[in-house]
C-alpha positions as CSV (number, residue, x, y, z in Angstrom):
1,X,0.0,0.0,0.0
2,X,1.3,3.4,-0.8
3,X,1.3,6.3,1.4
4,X,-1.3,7.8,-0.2
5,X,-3.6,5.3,-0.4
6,X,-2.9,5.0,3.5
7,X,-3.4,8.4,4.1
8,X,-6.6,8.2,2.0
9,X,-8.0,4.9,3.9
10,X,-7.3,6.9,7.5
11,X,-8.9,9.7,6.3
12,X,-12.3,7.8,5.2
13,X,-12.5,5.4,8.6
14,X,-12.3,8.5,10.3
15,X,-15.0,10.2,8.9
16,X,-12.6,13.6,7.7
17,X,-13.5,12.1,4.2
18,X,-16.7,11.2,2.3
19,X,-15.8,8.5,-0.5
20,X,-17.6,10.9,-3.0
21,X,-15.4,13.4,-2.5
22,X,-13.0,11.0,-3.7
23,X,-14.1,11.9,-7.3
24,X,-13.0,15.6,-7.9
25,X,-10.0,14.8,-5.4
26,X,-7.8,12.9,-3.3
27,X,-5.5,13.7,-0.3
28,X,-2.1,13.2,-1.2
29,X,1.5,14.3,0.9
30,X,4.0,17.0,0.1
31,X,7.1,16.1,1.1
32,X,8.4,12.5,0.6
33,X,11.0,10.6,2.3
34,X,14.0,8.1,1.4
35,X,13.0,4.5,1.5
36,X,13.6,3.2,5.0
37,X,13.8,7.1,6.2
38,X,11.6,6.6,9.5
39,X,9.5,10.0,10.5
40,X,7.1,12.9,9.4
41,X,5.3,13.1,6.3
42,X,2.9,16.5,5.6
43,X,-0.4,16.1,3.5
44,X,-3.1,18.1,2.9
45,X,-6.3,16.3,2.9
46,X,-8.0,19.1,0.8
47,X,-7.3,21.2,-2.3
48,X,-6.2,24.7,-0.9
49,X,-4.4,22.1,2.0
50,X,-2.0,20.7,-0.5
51,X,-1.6,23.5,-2.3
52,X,-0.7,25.6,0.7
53,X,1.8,23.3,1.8
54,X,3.6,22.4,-1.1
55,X,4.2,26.1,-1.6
56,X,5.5,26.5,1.6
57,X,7.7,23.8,1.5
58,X,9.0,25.2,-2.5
59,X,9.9,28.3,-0.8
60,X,11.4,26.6,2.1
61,X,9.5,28.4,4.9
62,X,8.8,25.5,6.7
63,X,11.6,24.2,8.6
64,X,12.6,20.6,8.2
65,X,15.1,18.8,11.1
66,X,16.0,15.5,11.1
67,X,18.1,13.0,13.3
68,X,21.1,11.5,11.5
69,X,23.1,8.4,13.5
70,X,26.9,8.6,11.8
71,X,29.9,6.9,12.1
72,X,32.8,9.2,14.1
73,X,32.8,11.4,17.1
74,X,33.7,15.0,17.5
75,X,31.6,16.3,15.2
76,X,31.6,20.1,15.0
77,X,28.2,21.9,13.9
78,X,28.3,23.6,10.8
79,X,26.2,24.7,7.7
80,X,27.8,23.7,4.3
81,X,26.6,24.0,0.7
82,X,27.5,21.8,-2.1
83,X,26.3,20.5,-5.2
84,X,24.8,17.4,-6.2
85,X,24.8,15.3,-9.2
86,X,22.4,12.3,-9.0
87,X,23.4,9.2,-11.3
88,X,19.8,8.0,-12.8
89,X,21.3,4.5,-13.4
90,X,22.4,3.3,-10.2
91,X,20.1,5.9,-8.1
92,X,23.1,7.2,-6.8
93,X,24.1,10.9,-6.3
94,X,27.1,12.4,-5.6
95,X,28.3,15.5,-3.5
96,X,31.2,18.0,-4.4
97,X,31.8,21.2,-2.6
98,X,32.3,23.2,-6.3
99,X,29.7,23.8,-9.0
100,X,29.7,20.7,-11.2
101,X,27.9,20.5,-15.0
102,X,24.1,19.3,-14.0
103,X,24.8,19.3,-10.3
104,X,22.2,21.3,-7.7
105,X,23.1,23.3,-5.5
106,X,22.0,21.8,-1.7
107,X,22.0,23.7,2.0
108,X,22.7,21.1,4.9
109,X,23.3,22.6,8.7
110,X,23.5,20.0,11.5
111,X,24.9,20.4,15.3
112,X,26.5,17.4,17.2
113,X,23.6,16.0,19.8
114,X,25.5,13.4,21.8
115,X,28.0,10.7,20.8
116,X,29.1,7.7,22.2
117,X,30.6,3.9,21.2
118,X,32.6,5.9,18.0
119,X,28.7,7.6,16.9
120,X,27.1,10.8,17.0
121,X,23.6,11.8,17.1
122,X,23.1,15.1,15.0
123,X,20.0,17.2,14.5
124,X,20.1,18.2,11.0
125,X,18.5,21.2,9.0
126,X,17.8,20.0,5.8
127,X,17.5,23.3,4.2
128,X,17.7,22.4,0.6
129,X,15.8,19.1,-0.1
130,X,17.5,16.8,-3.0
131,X,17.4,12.9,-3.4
132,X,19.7,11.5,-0.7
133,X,20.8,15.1,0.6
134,X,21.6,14.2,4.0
135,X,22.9,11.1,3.4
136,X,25.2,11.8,0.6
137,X,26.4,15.2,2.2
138,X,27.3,13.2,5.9
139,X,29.1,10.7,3.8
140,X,31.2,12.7,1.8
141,X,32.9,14.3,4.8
142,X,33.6,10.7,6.4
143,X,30.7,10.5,8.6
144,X,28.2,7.7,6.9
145,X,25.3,7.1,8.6
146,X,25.0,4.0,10.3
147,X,22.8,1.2,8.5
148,X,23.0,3.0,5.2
149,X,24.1,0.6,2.5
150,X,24.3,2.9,-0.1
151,X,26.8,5.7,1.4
152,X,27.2,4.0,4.6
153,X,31.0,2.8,6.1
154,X,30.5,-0.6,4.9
155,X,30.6,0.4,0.9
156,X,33.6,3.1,1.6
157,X,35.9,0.2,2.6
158,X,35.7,1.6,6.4
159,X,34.6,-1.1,9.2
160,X,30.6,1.1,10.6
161,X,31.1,1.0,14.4
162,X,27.8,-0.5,14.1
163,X,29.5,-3.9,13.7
164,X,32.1,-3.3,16.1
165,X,28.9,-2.4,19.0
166,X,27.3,-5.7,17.5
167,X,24.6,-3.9,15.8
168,X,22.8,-5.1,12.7
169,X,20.8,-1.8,11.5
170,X,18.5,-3.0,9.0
171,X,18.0,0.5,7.3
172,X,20.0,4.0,7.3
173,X,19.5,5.7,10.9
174,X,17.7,8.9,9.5
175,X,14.7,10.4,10.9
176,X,12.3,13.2,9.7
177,X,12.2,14.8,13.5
178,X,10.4,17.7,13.4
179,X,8.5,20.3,11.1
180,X,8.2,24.2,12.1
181,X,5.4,26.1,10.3
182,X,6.4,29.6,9.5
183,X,4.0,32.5,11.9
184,X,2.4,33.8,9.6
185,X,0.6,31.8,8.1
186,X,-2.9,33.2,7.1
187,X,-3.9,30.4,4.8
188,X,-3.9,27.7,7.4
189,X,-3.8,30.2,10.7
190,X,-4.0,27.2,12.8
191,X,-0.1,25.8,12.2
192,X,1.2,28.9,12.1
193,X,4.6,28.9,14.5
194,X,3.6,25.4,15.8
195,X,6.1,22.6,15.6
196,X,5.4,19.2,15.4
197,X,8.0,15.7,16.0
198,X,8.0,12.0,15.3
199,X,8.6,9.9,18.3
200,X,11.7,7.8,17.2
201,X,11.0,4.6,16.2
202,X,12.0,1.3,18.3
203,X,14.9,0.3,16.5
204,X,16.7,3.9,16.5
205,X,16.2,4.1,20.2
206,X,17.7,0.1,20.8
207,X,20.9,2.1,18.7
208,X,20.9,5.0,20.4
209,X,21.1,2.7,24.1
210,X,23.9,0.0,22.6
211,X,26.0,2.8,22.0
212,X,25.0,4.9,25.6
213,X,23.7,7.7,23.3
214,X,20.9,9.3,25.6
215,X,17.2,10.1,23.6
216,X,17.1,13.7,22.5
217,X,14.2,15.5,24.2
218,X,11.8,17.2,21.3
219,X,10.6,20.1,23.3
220,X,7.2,19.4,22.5
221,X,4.3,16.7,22.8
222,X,5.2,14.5,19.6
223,X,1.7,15.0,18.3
224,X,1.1,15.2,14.3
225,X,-1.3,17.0,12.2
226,X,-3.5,17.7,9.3
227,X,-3.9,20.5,6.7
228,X,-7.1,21.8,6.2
């Protein structure tokens, strides 16, 4: 089942939808995730909704954080541009810090959370938002993140500290963590300045305690949202 037709199955149990509404429209999300990316998704569940959203998210007034799990400690914060060339074949891209013939320019920020057992935990600011930003950008300065078997330590030739701590991450440790909503926002007064945060998933937290990484606290109640 795709996300969409998830979204649009919750939607109609819980009564926010009529099924002949259906036929002029359908929910669908505006900002998509990596496979095996855990966290938030936004999706308006009506026309101006969608709209609205995707605008904001074009013109990168809402804020996007995530929680990356890398390889290597003493990691410094820092904001970095670079461009990025993707490689259609192998669904690969590729980071260099000069302009490079078809690459796009991308904005990544992060700051240093905790670390522990050779990882950090970073809270990252995807401020540009290309195929594999995050993941591609960590890798290329020598902090993979752990489980990630396209960028990860594993395919540079470098033992992941994940298999030195004995652990077997099934996917890339990336997590959409939290979405701020720009104030104003007179289309959809209701979000305006709030912020919203995935609880991490199970088998990010069983990381976080093998390598004595504490949680990070969200600074706010983990609840999600709808358009409207």
């Amino acid at each position: 089942m795709s996300l969409c037709e998830y979204l649009t199955g919750y939607l109609l149990d819980s009564g926010q939808l009529r099924p002949e509404e259906l036929a002029g429209f359908r929910p669908g999300v505006c900002n998509r995730l990596d496979r095996n990316t855990s966290g938030l998704v936004a999706a308006g569940k009506t026309v101006a909704g969608l709209q609205v959203l995707s605008e904001r998210f074009r013109s990168r007034e809402l804020e996007k954080y995530y929680l990356a799990l890398v390889e290597g400690e003493g990691v410094t914060a820092c904001r970095l541009d670079g461009y990025l060339v993707k490689d259609e074949a192998s669904n690969t891209v590729t980071v260099t810090p000069e302009p490079v013939p078809g690459g796009s320019r991308i904005v990544t920020a992060w700051e240093p959370l905790a670390e522990g057992g050779g990882a950090a935990l970073l809270r990252v600011h995807l401020i540009t938002g290309k195929t594999h930003q995050i993941r591609a950008h960590l890798a290329a300065l020598g902090h993979p993140i752990l489980g990630d078997r396209k960028y990860g330590g594993n395919r540079r030739g470098v033992p992941e500290c994940s298999s030195r701590m004995g652990l077997r991450p099934s996917r890339q440790m990336l997590h959409a963590w939290e979405l701020r909503f720009p104030d104003p926002l007179p289309e959809l007064p209701q979000l305006a300045g709030r912020r919203f945060f995935a609880p991490l998933p199970e088998d990010f937290c069983r990381a976080l305690e093998r390598l004595g990484i504490p949680l990070p606290e969200s600074g706010g109640n983990g609840r999600k949202t709808e358009s409207k």
